[in-house]
DODREN-373286 format. One record per residue (C-alpha): x negated, y, z negated; residue number from 0; residue in one letter. Coordinates in steps of 0.2 Angstrom, whole numbers. Example, Ala and Ser with C-alpha at 12.3 -4.5 7.8 and 13.67 -1.06 7.14 Angstrom:
BEGIN
> -62  -22  -39  0  A
> -68  -5  -36  1  S
***
This chain:
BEGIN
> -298  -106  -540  0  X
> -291  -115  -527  1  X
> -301  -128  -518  2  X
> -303  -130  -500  3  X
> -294  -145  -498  4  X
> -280  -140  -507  5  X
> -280  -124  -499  6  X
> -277  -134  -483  7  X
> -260  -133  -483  8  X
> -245  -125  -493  9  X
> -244  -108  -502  10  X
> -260  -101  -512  11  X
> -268  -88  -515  12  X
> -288  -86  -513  13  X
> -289  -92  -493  14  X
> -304  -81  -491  15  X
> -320  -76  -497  16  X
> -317  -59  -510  17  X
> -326  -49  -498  18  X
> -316  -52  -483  19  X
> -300  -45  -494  20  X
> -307  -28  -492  21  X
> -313  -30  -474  22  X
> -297  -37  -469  23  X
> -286  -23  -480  24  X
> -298  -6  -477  25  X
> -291  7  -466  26  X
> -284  1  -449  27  X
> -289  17  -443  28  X
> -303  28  -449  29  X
> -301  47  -449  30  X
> -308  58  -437  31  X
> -327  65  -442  32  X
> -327  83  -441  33  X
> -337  82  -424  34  X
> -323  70  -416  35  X
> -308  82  -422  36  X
> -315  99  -416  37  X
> -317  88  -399  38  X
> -301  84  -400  39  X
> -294  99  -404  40  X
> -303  108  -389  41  X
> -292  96  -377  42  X
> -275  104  -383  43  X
> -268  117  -371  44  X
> -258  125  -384  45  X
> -242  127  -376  46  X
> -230  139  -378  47  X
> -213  131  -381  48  X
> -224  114  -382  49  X
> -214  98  -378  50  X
> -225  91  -392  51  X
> -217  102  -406  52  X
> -199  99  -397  53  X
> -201  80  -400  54  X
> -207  83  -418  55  X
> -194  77  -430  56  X
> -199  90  -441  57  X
> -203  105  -432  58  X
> -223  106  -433  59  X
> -229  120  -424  60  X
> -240  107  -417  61  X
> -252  120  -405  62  X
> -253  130  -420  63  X
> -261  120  -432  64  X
> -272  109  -419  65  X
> -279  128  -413  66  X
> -283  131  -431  67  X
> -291  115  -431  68  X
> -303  119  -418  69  X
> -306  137  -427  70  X
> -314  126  -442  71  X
> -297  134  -454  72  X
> -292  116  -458  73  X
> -284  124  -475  74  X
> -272  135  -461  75  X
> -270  119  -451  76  X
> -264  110  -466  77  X
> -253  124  -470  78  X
> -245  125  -454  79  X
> -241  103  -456  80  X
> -234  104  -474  81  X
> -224  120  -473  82  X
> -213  109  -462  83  X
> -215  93  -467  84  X
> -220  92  -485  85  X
> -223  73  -481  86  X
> -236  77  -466  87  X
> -250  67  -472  88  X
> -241  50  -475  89  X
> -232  55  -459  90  X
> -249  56  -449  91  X
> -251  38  -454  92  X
> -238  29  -451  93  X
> -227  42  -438  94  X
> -226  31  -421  95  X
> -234  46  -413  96  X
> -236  37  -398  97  X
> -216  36  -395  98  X
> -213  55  -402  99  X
> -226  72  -399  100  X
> -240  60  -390  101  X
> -228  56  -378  102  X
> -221  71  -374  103  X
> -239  78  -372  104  X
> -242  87  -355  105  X
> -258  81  -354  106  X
> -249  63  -348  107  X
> -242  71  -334  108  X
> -261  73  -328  109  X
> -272  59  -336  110  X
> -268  43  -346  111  X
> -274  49  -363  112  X
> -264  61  -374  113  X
> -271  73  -387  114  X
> -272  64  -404  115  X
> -259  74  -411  116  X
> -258  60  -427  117  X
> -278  58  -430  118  X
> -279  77  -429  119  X
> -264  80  -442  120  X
> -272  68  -452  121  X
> -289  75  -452  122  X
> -281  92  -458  123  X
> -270  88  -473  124  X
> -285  75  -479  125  X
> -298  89  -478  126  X
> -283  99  -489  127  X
> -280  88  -501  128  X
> -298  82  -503  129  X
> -303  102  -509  130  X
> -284  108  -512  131  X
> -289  123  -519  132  X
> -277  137  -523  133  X
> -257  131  -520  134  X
> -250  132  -504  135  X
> -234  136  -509  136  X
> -227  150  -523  137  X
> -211  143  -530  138  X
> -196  157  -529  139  X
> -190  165  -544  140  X
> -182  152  -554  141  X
> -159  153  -549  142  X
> -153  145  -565  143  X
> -145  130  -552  144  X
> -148  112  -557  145  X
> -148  99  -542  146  X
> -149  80  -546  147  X
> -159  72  -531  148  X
> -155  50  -532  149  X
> -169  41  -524  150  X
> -187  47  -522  151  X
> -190  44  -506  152  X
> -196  54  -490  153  X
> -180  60  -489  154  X
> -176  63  -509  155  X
> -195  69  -510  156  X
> -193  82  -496  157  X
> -175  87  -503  158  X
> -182  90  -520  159  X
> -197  100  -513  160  X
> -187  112  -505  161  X
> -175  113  -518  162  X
> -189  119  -531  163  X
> -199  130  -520  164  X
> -182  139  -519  165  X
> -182  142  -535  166  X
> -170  129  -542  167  X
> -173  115  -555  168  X
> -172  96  -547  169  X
> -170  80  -559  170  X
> -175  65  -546  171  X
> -170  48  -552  172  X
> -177  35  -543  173  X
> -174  17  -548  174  X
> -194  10  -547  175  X
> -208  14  -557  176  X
> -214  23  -543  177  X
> -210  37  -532  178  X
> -212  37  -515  179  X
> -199  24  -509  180  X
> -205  16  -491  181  X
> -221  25  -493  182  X
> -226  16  -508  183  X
> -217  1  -507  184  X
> -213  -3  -488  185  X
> -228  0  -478  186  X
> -242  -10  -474  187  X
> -258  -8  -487  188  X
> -271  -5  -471  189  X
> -259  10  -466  190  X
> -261  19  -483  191  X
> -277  16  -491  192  X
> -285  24  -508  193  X
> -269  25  -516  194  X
> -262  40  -505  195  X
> -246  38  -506  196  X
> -245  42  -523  197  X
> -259  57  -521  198  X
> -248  66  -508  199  X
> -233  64  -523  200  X
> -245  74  -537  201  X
> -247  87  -525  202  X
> -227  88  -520  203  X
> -223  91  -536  204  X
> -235  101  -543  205  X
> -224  114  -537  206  X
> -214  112  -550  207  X
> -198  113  -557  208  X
> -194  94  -554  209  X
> -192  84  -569  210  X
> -194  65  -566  211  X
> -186  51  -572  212  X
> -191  33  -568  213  X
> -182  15  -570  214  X
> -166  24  -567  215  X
> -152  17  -553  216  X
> -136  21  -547  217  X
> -122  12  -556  218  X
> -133  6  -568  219  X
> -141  20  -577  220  X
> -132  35  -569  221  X
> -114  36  -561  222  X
> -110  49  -546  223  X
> -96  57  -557  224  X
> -109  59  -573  225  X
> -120  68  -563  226  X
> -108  78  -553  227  X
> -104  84  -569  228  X
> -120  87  -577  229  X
> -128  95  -561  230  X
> -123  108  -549  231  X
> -125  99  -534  232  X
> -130  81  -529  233  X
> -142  74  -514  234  X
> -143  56  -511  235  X
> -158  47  -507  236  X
> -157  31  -509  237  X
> -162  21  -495  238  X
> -156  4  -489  239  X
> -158  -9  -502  240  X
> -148  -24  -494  241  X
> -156  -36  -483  242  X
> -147  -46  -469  243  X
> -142  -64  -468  244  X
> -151  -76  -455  245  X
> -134  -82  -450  246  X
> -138  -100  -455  247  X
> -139  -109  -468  248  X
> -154  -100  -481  249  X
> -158  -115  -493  250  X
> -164  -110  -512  251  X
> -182  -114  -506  252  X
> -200  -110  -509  253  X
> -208  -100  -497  254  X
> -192  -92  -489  255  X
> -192  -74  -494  256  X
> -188  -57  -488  257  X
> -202  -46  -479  258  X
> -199  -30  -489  259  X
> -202  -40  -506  260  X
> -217  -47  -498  261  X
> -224  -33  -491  262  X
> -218  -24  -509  263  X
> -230  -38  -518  264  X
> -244  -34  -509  265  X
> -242  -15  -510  266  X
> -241  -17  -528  267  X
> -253  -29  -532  268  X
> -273  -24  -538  269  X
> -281  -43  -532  270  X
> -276  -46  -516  271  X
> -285  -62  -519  272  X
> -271  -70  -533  273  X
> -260  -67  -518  274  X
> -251  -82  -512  275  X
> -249  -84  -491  276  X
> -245  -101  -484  277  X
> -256  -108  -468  278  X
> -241  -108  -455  279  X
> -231  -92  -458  280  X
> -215  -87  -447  281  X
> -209  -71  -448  282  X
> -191  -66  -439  283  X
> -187  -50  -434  284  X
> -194  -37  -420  285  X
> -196  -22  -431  286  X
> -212  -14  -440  287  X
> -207  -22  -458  288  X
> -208  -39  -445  289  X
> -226  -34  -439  290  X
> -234  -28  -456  291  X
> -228  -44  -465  292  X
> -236  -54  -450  293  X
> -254  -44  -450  294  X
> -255  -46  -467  295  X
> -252  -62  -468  296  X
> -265  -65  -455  297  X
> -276  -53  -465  298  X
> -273  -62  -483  299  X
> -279  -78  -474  300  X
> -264  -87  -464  301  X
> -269  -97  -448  302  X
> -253  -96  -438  303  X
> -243  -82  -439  304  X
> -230  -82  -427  305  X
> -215  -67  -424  306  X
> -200  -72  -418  307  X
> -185  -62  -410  308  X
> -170  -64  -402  309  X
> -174  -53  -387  310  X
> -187  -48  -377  311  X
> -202  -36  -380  312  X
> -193  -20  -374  313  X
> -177  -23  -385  314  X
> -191  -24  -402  315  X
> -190  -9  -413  316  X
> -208  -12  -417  317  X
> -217  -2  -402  318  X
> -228  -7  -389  319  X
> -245  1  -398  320  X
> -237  -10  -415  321  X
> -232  -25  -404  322  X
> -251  -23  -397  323  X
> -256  -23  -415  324  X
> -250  -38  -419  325  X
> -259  -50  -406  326  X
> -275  -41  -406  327  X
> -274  -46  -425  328  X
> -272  -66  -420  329  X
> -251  -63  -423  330  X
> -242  -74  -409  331  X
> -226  -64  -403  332  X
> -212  -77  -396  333  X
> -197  -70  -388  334  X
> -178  -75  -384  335  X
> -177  -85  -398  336  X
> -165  -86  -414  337  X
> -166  -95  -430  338  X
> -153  -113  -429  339  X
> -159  -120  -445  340  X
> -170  -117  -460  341  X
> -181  -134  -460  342  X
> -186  -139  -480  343  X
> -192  -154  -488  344  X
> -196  -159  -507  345  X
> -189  -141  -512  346  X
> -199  -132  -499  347  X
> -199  -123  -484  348  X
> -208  -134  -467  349  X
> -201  -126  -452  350  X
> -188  -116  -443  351  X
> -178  -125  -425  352  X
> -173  -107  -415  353  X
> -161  -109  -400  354  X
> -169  -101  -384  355  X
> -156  -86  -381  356  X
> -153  -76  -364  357  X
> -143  -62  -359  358  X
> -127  -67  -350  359  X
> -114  -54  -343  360  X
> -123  -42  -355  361  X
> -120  -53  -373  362  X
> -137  -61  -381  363  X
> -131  -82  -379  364  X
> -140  -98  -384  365  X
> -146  -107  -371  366  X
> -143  -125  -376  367  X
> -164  -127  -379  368  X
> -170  -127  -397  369  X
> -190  -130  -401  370  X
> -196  -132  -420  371  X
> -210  -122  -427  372  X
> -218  -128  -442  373  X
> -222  -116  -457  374  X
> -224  -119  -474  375  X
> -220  -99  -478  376  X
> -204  -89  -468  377  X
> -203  -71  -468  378  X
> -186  -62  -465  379  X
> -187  -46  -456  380  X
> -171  -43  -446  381  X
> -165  -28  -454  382  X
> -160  -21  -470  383  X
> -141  -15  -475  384  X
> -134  -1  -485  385  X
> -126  -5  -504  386  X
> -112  5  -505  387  X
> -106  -1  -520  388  X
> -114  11  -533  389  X
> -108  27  -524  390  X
> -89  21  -527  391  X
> -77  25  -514  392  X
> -74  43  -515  393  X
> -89  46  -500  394  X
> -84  40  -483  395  X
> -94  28  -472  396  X
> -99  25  -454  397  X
> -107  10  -449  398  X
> -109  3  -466  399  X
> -118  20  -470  400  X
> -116  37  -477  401  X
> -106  51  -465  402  X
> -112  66  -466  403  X
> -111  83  -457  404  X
> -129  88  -448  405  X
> -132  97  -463  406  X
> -133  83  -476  407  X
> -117  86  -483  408  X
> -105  68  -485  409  X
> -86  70  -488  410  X
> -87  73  -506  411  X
> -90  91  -510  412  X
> -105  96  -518  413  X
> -112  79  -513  414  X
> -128  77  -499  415  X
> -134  63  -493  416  X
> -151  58  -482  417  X
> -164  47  -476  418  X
> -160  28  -468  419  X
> -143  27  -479  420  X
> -135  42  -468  421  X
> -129  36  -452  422  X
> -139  38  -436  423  X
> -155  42  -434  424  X
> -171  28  -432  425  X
> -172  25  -450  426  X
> -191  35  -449  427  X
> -202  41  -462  428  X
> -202  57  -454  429  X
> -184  57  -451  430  X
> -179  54  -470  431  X
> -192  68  -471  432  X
> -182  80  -459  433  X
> -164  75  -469  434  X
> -174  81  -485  435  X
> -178  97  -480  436  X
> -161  102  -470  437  X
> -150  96  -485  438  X
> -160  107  -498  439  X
> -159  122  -487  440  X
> -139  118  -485  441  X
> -139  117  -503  442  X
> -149  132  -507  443  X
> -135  140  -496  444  X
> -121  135  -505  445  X
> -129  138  -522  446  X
> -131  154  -517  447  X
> -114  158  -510  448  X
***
């Protein structure tokens, strides 16, 4: 193990005691005791036509399943999350309720605090899951149709539920060892604890009538036109798997590396403790990828941790509650700033020198002021791009992403495409999630024709 001294500086692993890694990494924040969500639940006025429901993504019958809630019927409540959105307890989790059905709560109009529509979803599908009991859901009588779904995903995931429960038979490719695509791979550890993400999975797909197959990517393993031949229809989930350039120089350094394989790594890993974070870490971007690779990296042991963006706090993608995150957990957030050099010595990184920026006639320019901040690990989190390459040319592109019609469906028939490599949309778990289920039921329909 690492000694203190030479912990003092650098990269390593082991910065903390063994017991603090489970502190630091438990769940941000504890479910609701049955007490606290009946409470809860008695504070909803169960609108009719509730703005709540309107600004739901997915649809939840949100008055519904909180008033079952308060009836003790958690298995009803749970019922009435999933039937719309087969992802609802991940979504309870990691959903920026506070910017969707929280906000549109009527109870702002009168007092500060809203109901707590995600703690209460929560507390319903983890009563469900935790004494499942008989299945939800009976899958239709089985059509004889065959739909390949690429990328298992929110959106993939939700497509291929849909798709079975309808009685046709789903083959999902998905390219990690893994399913669950963000949700396993792309969210903090403290947002989805006890291994969740790939419990909610098992229960997906015990629906059945989707056949798995891992370690298989597009345009390596499987081509569009093989499974366009092989399969009825197609539905493509397959995320955004290109990161974006600084726009300087990116020397072939140690401790310069992406966010999303950082945040990947610690996702995957079983010791957080063999996990190496350096002392001074900056992490660019203004997203939520930027804030959990910065709380982590306070949580795995980091002394500085500073965000940096280019703009100010309201422009960040990250929202107020996740900005508010970040600096109560020691993160420093320093705006109007972009990276000018990468800073390296003896084959490592020591320190990024920003330009201070500021709007001018509307366009984001640099100042002429520069300031260095030293870091012996750099973190890039300024957005991640679609690959087109593997889906050829054949399906048509807006914005460096797939077109599609509202229903899914891309300018190559019998093709479907949804989740953050369809353009539009705020690249959201319960988004991807909302693209899954619309594509199926546009499927199923032309299946059926």
């Amino acid at each position: 193990m690492d000694t203190l001294a030479s912990r003092a500086c650098g990269i390593h692993a082991a910065r903390l005691n063994l017991a603090d890694y489970a502190v630091n990494f438990s769940d941000a924040h504890p479910p609701l005791t049955r007490p606290q969500a009946l409470i809860e639940a008695e504070r909803c006025y169960y609108c009719h036509d509730a703005p709540c429901a309107t600004a739901c993504p997915t649809g939840i019958d949100i008055p519904s399943f909180i008033h079952r809630i308060a009836q003790d019927n958690n298995r009803g409540a749970a019922r009435a999350i999933l039937e719309a959105n087969p992802l609802g307890g991940m979504c309870a989790r990691v959903c920026p309720t506070e910017v969707l059905c929280e906000q549109a709560c009527v109870r702002n109009t009168n007092e500060d605090k809203p109901v707590e529509i995600g703690s209460l979803q929560r507390y319903a599908t983890d009563a469900f899951f935790a004494q499942p009991g008989a299945p939800l859901f009976q899958r239709a009588a089985v059509t004889g149709k065959r739909v390949a779904v690429v990328g298992a995903g929110p959106a993939g995931l939700a497509c291929a539920h849909g798709l079975a429960v309808r009685g046709h038979d789903v083959v999902l490719f998905e390219a990690r060892p893994k399913l669950g695509g963000l949700n396993e791979y792309g969210l903090a550890s403290y947002k989805t604890t006890h291994n969740f993400a790939q419990k909610e999975v098992e229960w997906l797909l015990s629906i059945g009538g989707i056949e798995v197959r891992t370690g298989q990517q597009l345009g390596r393993d499987i081509t569009l036109d093989s499974l366009l031949g092989a399969y009825d229809a197609v539905f493509l989930g397959l995320g955004l798997q290109g990161v974006n350039a600084l726009g300087v120089a990116e020397p072939t350094v140690t401790g310069l590396r992406n966010a999303v394989d950082f945040i990947a790594e610690l996702r995957q890993s079983t010791d957080l403790s063999t996990l190496p974070v350096g002392r001074r870490v900056v992490v660019i971007g203004g997203g939520m990828t930027a804030v959990d690779a910065a709380v982590q990296s306070r949580k795995l042991g980091a002394e500085e941790v500073t965000i940096v963006y280019r703009r100010g706090a309201e422009a960040m993608s990250a929202s107020a509650v996740e900005q508010q995150w970040a600096q109560t957990n020691g993160v420093t957030i320093r705006h109007w700033a972009a990276p000018n050099e990468v800073l390296s010595e003896n084959g490592a990184v020591k320190g990024v020198r920003f330009a201070a920026t500021a709007l001018s006639g509307g366009k984001l320019v640099e100042t002429g002021e520069t300031f260095t901040l030293d870091a012996d690990m750099v973190l890039k989190a300024i957005g991640q791009t679609f690959v087109a390459e593997p889906v050829g040319n054949r399906i048509a592109l807006e914005g460096g992403r797939i077109a599609t019609d509202a229903e899914g469906q891309t300018s190559l028939p019998r093709v479907w495409a949804g989740g953050d490599c369809r353009v539009g949309g705020r690249d959201l778990t319960v988004e991807a999630v909302e693209h899954g289920k619309v594509a199926a039921v546009s499927i199923h329909a032309a299946l059926m024709a």
